[in-house]
C-alpha positions, 0 to 999 in steps of 0.5 A: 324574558327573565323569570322573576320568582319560583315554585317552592313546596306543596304547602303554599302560604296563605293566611286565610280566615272563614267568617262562618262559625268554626269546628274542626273535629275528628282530627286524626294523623296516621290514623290515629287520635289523640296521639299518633306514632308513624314512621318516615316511609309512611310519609304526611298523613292527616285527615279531619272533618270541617264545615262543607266548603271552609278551609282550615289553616295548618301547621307541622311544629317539630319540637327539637326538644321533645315535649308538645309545647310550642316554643316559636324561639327554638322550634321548627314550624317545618312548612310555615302556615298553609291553608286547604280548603275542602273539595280544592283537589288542584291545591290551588291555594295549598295542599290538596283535599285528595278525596276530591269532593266538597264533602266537610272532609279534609284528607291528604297523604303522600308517602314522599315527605319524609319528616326528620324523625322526632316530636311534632305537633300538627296544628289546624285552625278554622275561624280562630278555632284552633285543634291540635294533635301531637305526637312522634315520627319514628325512623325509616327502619329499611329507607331505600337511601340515605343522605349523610354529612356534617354542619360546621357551625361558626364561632360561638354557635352550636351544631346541633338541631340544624334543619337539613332539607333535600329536595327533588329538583323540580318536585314540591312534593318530594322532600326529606329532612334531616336534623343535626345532632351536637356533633353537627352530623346529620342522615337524611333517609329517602324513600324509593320514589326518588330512585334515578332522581336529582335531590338538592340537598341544602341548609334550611335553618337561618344561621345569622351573621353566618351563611352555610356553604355551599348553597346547596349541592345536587346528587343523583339518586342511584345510591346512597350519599356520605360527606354532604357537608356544609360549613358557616363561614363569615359573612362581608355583607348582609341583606336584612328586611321584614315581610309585612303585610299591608297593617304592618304585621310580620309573616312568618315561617315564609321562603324568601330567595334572594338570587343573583341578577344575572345568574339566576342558578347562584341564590340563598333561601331562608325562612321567615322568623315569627316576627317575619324577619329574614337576613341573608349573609354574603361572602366577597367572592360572591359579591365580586360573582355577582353584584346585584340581587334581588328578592322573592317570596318564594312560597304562593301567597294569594289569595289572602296576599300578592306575592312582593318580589323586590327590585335590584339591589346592589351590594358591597363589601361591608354594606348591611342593607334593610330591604322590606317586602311588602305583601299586598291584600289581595282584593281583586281576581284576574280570570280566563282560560287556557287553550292547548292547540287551540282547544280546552285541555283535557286533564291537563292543568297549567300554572298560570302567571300574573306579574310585574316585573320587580314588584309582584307575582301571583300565580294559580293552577287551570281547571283540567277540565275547563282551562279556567283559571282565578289569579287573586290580585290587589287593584293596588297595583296595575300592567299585570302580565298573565301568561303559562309557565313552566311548560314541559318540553314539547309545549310553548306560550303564544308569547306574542299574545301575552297581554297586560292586564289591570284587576277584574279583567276577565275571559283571557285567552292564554295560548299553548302549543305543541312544539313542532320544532325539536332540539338537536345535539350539535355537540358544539356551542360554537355560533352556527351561521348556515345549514344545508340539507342536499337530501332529505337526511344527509346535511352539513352545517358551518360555524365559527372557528372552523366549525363543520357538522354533518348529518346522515340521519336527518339529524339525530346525530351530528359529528364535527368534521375536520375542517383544516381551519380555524376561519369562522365559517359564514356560507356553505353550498353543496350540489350533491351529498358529496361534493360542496364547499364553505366560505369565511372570513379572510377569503376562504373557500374550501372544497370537499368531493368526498362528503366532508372527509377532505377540504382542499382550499381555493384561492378566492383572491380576496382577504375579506369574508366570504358571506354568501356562496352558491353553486348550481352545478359542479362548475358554476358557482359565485362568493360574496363579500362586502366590496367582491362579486366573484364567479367560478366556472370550473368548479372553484379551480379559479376565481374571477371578480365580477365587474357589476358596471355599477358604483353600487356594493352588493349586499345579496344575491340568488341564482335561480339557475347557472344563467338567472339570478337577482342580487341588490345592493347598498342604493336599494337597486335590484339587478338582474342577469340572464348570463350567469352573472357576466352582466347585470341589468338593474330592473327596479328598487324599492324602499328599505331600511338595509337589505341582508337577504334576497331570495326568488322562488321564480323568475317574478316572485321574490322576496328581500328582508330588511334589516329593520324587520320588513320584507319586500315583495315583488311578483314581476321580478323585482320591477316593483315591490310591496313592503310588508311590517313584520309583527312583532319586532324581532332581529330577523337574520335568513329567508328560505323560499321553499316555492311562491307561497311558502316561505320562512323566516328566522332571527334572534330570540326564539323567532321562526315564522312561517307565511303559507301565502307568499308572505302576506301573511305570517305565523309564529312557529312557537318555540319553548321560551326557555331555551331563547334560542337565536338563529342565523340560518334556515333550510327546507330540503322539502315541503316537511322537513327544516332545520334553522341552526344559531348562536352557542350551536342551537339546532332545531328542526321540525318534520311537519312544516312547522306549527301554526297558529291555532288561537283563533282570535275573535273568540277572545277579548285581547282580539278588540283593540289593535296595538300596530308595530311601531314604524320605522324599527328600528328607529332613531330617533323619532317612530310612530306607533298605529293602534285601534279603539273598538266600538263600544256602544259608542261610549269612550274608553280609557287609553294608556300608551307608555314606554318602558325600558327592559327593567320594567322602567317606565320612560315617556306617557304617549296617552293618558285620556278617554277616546272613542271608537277609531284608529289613531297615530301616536309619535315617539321621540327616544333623543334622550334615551340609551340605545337598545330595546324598549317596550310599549304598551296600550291599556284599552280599559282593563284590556292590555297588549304589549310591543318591542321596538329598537332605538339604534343610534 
């Protein structure tokens, strides 16, 4: 999931007016009155007395040519219009009144805002009432560190007063500026609160038709910094629009960030002028990186307004485009709480997100002591999804209940957990295709380009073992800590008796991958492929295909044991042996889309996965199967049976789940969705301890059997209708999709079921009417429709829930 807007600074933008009459007196900054002298390290201070409850609306003017006059044409208002309200200690709607009470007093301080020194004016309004005070920033006499460098400016411009702003990567409230003088150098003095810290250091000012390289550059705060420059370069291309409200008024002094499409790293920031005019510059090289960009406020607009973010836009060598932002009134409120396993957060607040993709975003804090949370909305716009963001680490979103909503709707129950799956180093961003654990510590995983990782510490490190290969290594089986071997492509299977010190190569006789590879002892062990079924007796000294007596190609096996094992193939038959695999005897069927895995705990209970995503069941040994739809859809790739109720599932996109049941019933083991990890292979050497490895070398494991999930679902109204996977998924070209009314005191509600591509695009209307209470099919056919994934969403009154199906042709 691509995330479509960021945070900026602690000054979030709002234009807000009270209707009550108006006073703001006793303004004082640093303490003082009428004029006030401070110094950098002292940081932004001010405080003021207000009507109980109201708000004031703010501004920080640096006057670049000394004076107490504001010019909008030649100063800098530093921070743009914010708003604080008194008692509003979360900040949700700007900065935080920090005495924490709704007492008609406004305070805030921080001594990690390190204004350029200069001449300022601080500007607060209340009900159209406007106070003001003036006065001078001095220096830093003794900054902990310094940022230093020069602006080149381009032909025809001058170097001096250019806004220069370093920032703390991933901390609002920790920025410093700097001001150029005619020469174009600048110093940028921090204080000691960024000691170890990444500060991003970049050009703030708008210097049109130029644009400054580079973007931005980051530096580690363990010393002082020189030779930060930035030069103006011309520009082939240009982006230029307004941001307006809904009466067509400009809004100024506001961050828009425009970013690349498919590299979300590489974006520019300017700030609106007063008439709420932005303009970006782009170099060739940087269209030719990256063609398609899109555009964001990036600065929290609500309550007065909802956040515009803009769709892609595709640009040239000398194309100069007009792309206008509009901010809608917001007019509507969309509320409800956020849970940390399962129970309200104590002091512990959550950002919490409504958006749609390429048209708005809005965003609030929870109450630490309650979870609740009010995102402001606009009823203008509809299918908000309202999820938590930016979570650290050891937490994650129940993505799989993220909902869609319409405005008004309330009492929503966002889901946060405690991550129980860890990442690991590989050291290695080769794709892992299967992992084992003989112990509990000591494990190998395989991957390609010969790639071979052991484990003796349960993972704390991996090293990379010499393999001898450059095969891309699909199976792995070991028997003990010591001895075990690797099968991949072109035939290979390889030996080590030493724990991976040394590979001897075995001679399979055949040329295409091996993709599965069991041993049960020293001597007894089996390799497939797509057209072989091959066994060894002495340990891989010699290989001899297998003649199955079928017209049938094996997809999977298992062995329970050197004697018994299952294997299925391409006719969706189930074949048993009893004699190590010298014969086989089919025993039933059953109805899939493909197999890819077929895994027994015991000689009657066993499980095969399909590929569309279903898993079969059998609990007389494979004689008849019970197919059970996974939800929601995912690419699954491997099954681990740890015994007859436990058993795992991993795939593509972040998904591991867990049935504690013997697979009636799964949960999702939640992931942070950050890292969108897919994984191809996953292991349990007991009940505790797994590993599931994947794509670019992803390793994660847990020590606790893996989180479940704690939402209880009846205690919140997403738990009243029912959206069913659709069937079959994947599909082509024709599926069907299930979903639930709920009882209403028998009146109707209005139902929406819509199809939308990944771009947020909708494609086919299945329902669009009032129904009542019951259960009801609707069918979907994607002939005209692309190949690849497609979302579908059911809105049930202001309630909603969206699904992933895939159209594969």
């Amino acid at each position: 999931m691509k995330r479509i807007f960021t945070f900026a600074f602690l000054f979030t933008i709002i234009l807000f007016a009270v209707s009550t009459q108006a006073q703001i007196t006793n303004l004082k900054v640093n303490g003082q009155s009428g004029s006030f002298v401070a110094t950098q390290d002292v940081g932004v201070v001010w405080e003021c007395d207000i009507p109980i409850g109201q708000s004031a609306e703010f501004e920080i003017w640096l006057h670049v040519g000394g004076g107490t006059f504001i010019d909008p044409s030649t100063d800098k208002n530093i921070f743009g219009t914010g708003t604080q309200t008194d008692g509003d200690v979360s900040g949700n709607n700007g900065p935080p009144d920090m005495d924490a009470a709704v007492n008609g007093r406004l305070t805030f301080s921080t001594n990690t805002i390190y204004l350029a020194p200069g001449s300022y004016t601080f500007k607060f309004k209340n009900s159209g009432v406007t106070t003001s005070i003036s006065g001078t920033i001095l220096p830093a006499s003794a900054p902990a560190y310094t940022i230093a460098g020069k602006f080149t400016p381009g032909s025809g411009k001058g170097a001096k007063n250019i806004l220069v702003r370093a920032t703390v990567k991933n901390s609002n409230m920790m920025q410093s500026f700097g001001l150029t003088d005619a020469s174009g150098n600048y110093v940028i003095n921090i204080g000691s609160y960024a000691a170890g810290l990444t500060e991003k250091v970049s050009i703030q000012d708008n210097i049109e038709p130029y644009a400054a390289l580079p973007q931005d550059t980051s530096v580690i705060m363990s010393q002082s910094w020189a030779g930060i420059n930035f030069t103006a370069v011309n520009t082939d291309a240009k982006l230029v629009g307004y941001l307006k409200t809904e009466s067509g008024a400009g809004i100024a002094s506001t961050p828009v960030r425009c970013y690349a499409r498919d590299n979300g790293d590489t974006k520019k920031e300017v700030y609106t002028d007063e008439n709420g005019m932005y303009s970006f510059g782009f170099t060739t090289a940087e269209l030719a990186a990256n063609p398609i960009w899109q555009l964001e406020v990036n600065s929290q607009l609500a309550p007065a307004y909802v956040n515009p973010v803009s769709g892609s836009i595709s640009l040239h060598s000398g194309d100069s485009l007009r792309v206008d932002l509009l901010a809608y009134t917001a007019n509507s409120t969309i509320t409800g709480k956020v849970y940390l396993d399962g129970k309200i957060p104590s002091g512990k607040n959550y950002t919490v997100v409504a958006q749609i993709n390429d048209t708005a975003a809005t965003w609030s804090q929870s109450n630490s002591s309650t979870g609740e949370f009010t995102i402001y909305v606009t009823d203008k716009l509809t299918n908000y999804t309202v999820s938590v963001w930016d979570l650290d680490e050891q937490y994650a979103a129940d993505w799989n209940s993220i909902n869609q909503w319409a405005a008004g709707a309330t009492e929503i129950r966002l889901d946060v957990v405690t991550v129980a799956w860890s990442q690991q180093t590989s050291n290695t961003n080769n794709n892992l295709n299967q992992v084992v654990f003989p112990t509990s510590s000591i494990g190998y995983a395989v991957g390609n380009s010969g790639t071979i990782l052991k484990t003796t510490n349960a993972g704390t490190s991996w090293n990379i073992l010499s393999s001898g290969s450059t095969e891309d290594l699909r199976a792995v089986s070991f028997i003990n800590e010591k001895t075990g071997w690797v099968g991949g492509t072109n035939g290979a299977i390889k030996k080590t008796t030493d724990g991976g010190a040394s590979w001897v190569a075995e001679n399979s006789g055949i040329s295409y991958p091996i993709n599965i590879l069991q041993f049960t002892d020293a001597n007894n062990g089996w390799a497939m492929d797509m057209d072989n079924f091959l066994r060894t007796t002495n340990g891989g000294a010699t290989w001899a295909p297998v003649s199955l007596g079928i017209l049938e190609a094996t997809l999977s096996f298992h062995m329970l044991n050197s004697s018994t094992g299952y294997l299925c193939t391409n006719c969706n038959n189930i074949y048993k042996t009893t004699n190590g695999g010298t014969s086989w005897s089919l025993v039933g069927s059953t109805q899939g889309f493909y197999y890819t895995k077929i895994r027994f705990a015991n000689e009657l209970k066993g499980f095969i996965l399909f590929y569309e995503n279903s898993l079969g069941i059998t609990t007389d040994g494979g004689v008849t199967w019970t197919t059970k739809q996974l939800d929601p859809s995912s690419c699954l790739t491997d099954i681990f049976v740890v015994d007859a109720n436990t058993v795992y599932l991993v795939g593509k996109y972040n998904m591991i789940y867990k049935s504690s049941d013997g697979g009636m019933n799964w949960k999702q083991q939640f992931l942070n969705f950050k890292d969108n990890d897919s994984f191809n292979s996953v292991y349990f050497p007991d009940s505790q301890n797994g590993w599931a490895v994947g794509e670019n070398g992803v390793i994660r494991h847990t020590a606790s059997g893996g989180t479940v999930d704690v939402r209880d679902v009846a205690a919140g109204k997403a738990g009243t209708f029912v959206l069913s996977q659709n069937y079959p998924n994947p599909f082509n070209p024709a599926t069907v999709i299930d979903y639930v009314v709920p009882q209403n005191a028998g009146a109707t509600e209005h139902v929406s079921l819509k199809i939308f591509n990944m771009l947020g695009q909708e494609v086919a209307v299945l329902v669009n009417k009032d129904l009542g209470s019951g259960s009801y099919k609707a069918s979907f056919n994607g002939a005209g429709l692309a190949s690849g994934i497609y979302l579908y969403t059911l809105q049930v009154g202001g309630q909603g829930i969206t699904k992933k199906m895939i159209l594969m042709k």
